[in-house]
Every structure is written in C-alpha cells, then in structure tokens.
C-alpha positions as CSV (number, residue, x, y, z in Angstrom):
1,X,13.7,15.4,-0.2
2,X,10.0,16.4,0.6
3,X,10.7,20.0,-0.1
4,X,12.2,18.7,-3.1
5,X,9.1,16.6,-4.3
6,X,6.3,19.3,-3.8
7,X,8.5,21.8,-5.7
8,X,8.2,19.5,-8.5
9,X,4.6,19.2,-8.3
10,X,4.3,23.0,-8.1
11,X,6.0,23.3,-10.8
12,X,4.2,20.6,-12.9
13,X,1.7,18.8,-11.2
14,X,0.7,17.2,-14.5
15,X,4.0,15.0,-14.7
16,X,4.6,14.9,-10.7
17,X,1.0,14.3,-9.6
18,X,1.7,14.6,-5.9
19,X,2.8,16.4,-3.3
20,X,4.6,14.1,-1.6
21,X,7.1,10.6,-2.2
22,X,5.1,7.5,-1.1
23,X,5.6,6.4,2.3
24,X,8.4,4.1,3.1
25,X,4.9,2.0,4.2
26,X,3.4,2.2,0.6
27,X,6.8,1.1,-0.8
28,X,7.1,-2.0,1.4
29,X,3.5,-3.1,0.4
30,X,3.8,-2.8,-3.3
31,X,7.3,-4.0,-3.5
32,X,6.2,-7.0,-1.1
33,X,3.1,-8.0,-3.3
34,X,5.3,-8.0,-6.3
35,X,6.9,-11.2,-5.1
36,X,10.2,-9.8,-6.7
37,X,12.4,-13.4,-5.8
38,X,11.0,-14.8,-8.3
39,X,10.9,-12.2,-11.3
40,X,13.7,-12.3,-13.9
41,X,12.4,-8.8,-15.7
42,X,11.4,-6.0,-13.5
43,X,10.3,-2.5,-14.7
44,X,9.6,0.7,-12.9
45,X,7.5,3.8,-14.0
46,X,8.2,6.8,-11.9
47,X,10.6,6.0,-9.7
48,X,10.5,10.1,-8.0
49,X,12.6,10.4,-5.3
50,X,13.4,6.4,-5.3
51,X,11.6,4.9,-2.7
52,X,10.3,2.4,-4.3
53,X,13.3,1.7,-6.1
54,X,15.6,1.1,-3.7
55,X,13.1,-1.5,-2.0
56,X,12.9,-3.5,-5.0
57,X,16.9,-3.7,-5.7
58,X,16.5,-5.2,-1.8
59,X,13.8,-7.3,-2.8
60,X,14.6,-8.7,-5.9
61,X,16.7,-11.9,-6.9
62,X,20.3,-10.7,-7.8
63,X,19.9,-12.3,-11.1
64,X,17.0,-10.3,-12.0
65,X,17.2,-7.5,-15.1
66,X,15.5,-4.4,-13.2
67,X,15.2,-1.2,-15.3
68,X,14.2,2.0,-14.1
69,X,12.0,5.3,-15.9
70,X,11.5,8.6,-14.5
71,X,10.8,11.5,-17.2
72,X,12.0,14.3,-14.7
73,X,15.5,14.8,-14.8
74,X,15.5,15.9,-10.9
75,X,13.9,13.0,-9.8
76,X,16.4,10.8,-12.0
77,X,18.9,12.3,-10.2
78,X,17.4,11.7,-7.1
79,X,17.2,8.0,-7.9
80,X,20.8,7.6,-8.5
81,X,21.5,9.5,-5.6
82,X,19.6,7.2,-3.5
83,X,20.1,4.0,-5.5
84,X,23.7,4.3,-7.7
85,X,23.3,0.7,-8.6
86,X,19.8,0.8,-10.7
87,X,19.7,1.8,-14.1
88,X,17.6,4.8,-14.2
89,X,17.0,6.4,-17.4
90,X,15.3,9.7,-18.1
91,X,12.1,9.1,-20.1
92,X,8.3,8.6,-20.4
93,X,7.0,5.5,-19.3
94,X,5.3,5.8,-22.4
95,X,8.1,4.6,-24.1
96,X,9.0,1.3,-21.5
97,X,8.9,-1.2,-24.7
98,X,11.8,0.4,-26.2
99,X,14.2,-0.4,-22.8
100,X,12.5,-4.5,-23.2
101,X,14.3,-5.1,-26.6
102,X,11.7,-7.4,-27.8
103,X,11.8,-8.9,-24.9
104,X,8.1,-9.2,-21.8
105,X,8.6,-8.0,-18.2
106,X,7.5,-10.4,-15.4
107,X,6.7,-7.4,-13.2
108,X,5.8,-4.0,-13.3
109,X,5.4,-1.0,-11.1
110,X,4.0,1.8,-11.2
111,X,5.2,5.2,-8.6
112,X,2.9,6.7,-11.4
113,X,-0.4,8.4,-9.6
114,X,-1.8,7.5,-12.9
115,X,-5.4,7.8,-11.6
116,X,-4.5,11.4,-11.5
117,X,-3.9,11.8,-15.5
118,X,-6.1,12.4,-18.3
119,X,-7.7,10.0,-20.2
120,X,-5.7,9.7,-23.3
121,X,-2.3,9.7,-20.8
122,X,-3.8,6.8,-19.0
123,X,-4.9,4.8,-22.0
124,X,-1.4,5.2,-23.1
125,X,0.3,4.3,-20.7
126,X,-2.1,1.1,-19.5
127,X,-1.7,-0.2,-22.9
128,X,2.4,-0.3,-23.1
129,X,2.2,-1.7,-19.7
130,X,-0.3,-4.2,-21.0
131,X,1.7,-5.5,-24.1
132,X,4.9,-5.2,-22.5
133,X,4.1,-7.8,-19.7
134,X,4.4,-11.4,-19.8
135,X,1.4,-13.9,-19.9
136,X,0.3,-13.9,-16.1
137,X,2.9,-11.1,-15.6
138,X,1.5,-8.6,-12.6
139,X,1.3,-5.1,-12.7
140,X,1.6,-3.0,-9.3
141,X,0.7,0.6,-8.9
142,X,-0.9,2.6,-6.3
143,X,-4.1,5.2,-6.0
144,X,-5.0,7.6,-3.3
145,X,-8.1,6.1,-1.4
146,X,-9.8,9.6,-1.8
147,X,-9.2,8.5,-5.3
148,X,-12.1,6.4,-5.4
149,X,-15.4,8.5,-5.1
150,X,-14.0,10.7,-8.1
151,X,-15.1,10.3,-11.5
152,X,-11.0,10.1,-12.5
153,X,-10.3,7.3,-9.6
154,X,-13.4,5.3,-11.0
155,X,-12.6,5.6,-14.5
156,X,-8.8,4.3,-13.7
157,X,-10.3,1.3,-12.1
158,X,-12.9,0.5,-15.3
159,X,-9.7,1.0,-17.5
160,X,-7.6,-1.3,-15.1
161,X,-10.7,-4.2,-15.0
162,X,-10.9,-4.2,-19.0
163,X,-6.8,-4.9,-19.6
164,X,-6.3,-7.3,-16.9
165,X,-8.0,-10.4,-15.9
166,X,-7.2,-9.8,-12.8
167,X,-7.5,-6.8,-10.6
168,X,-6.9,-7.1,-7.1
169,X,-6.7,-4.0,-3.8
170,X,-4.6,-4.1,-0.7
171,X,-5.4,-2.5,2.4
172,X,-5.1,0.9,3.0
173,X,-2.2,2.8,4.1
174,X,-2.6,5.5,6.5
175,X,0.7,6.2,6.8
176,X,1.0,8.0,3.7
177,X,0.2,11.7,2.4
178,X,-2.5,10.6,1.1
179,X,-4.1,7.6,2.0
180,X,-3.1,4.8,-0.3
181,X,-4.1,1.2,-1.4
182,X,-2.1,-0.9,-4.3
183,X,-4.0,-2.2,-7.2
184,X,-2.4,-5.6,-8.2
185,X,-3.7,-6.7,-11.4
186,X,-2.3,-9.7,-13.3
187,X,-2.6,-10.3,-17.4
C-alpha cells in the first residue's frame, strides 16, 4: 500500500498531498480525540488508503451514521478493500453537505493534509466543514509539524482560529512520515 500511496502523489501531489498514509499512531490519536462513542453523525474527508477509516468504524457507537469521501478513485478502492462495511463515496470533500441531507455532523475528520493546499482550496473546504457541523460539533485533522514555520502551515492555523472557537494541538507524532500533530477545533 505505500508504493501505492506515493504513486498517487507522484502523479498528483495536488489532490494526494503526501507521500505516505498516516501512521497507524496518527490514526489512533485523531480517532481517540474524536470521542466517537458518543457521535451519532460522523464524516470523513480523505479517507486514502483507510487508516483512519477503519479505526473509526472500531471506535464508533454502532448506531452512529458514519460517511466516508475520497475524490481518488484508487484510494476509494483502497478503502473498501480495507474497510467493505463503510460507505465510501468517490467525491470532493468540497461537496460533504450534499451526503448530510439537510442534516449537521457531530464529528468530522480530516486525512486531508489541507495545510498543504492553496488558499482558495482551503477556504473551501474550512467553510463546508464549518456549516456542515453541529453547534459544539469538533473538527479533527492533522498537519505535518514541519508544517508550522511555513507561511502555508501558518496561514492554515489563522484560517482554523477565525472559524472555530476553539482550536486545540496534540502532541507530536514521531512515528509518522512526517512528523504530525492533530488540530482539534470545536464550533
């Protein structure tokens, strides 16, 4: 599967935006802070190779309404592969209100390096995750700790403090190619 996930970024490192699936560390730390027992609607954006998905159909309270996005179609393979019982659909995250029916997510996460996109791409995408999340609902998603001294990883974190009242980090993960930490931030 690694060979599998830096082809993708090769060829498109704009939609992949790493080289490598999280850590099975990084996917136990977001998926642990999401406090997933007690969320009825659960979203994921990016799910890649699955990682993170299959932690959270572990995690989560058998009642819960979990729905899955991934815009490349290998990768949404990949997840079904790995996780047959999640409902995976091939789309942009971009679009996550149309898979809500009217309806606000408790919880969202992000396998998104979205620290790693442009601008307009990240304004996008913070502001569906925004409107589509319950009063007090919490959004998860990670950044490289490298992340942080760049102008991009900064900017991420200034767009992050003005949608959420909330904006929390975790601790580090070394074990993961690259180093990475979760922002929790809660509406």
């Amino acid at each position: 599967m690694a060979l599998h996930f830096f082809k993708e970024f090769i060829r498109n490192p704009g939609f992949t935006g790493a080289i490598a699936s999280s850590s099975e560390e990084l996917a136990e730390l977001i998926t642990d802070k999401a406090k997933l027992k007690d969320k009825k609607l659960i979203l994921e954006l990016g799910s890649g190779t699955g990682i993170f998905t299959e932690k959270i159909m572990n995690k989560k309270n058998k009642h819960s309404h979990f729905i899955v996005l991934e815009i490349n179609p290998r990768f949404v393979n990949e997840t079904k592969l790995r996780v047959p019982n999640a409902k995976v659909y091939k789309d942009s995250a971009v679009n996550l209100r149309k898979y809500l029916k009217g309806k606000k997510a408790d919880c969202i996460i992000s396998g998104l390096p979205l620290a790693n996109f442009n601008p307009k791409l990240q304004d996008e995408l913070l502001n569906s995750v925004s409107s589509s999340l319950k009063s007090n609902g919490i959004f998860l998603t990670f950044a490289y700790l490298h992340g942080t001294v760049l102008i991009s990883g900064r900017r991420f974190k200034q767009k992050m403090d003005s949608r959420f009242r909330e904006v929390e980090t975790t601790r580090t993960v070394w074990k993961n190619l690259l180093p990475a930490f979760v922002y929790v931030a809660r509406k």
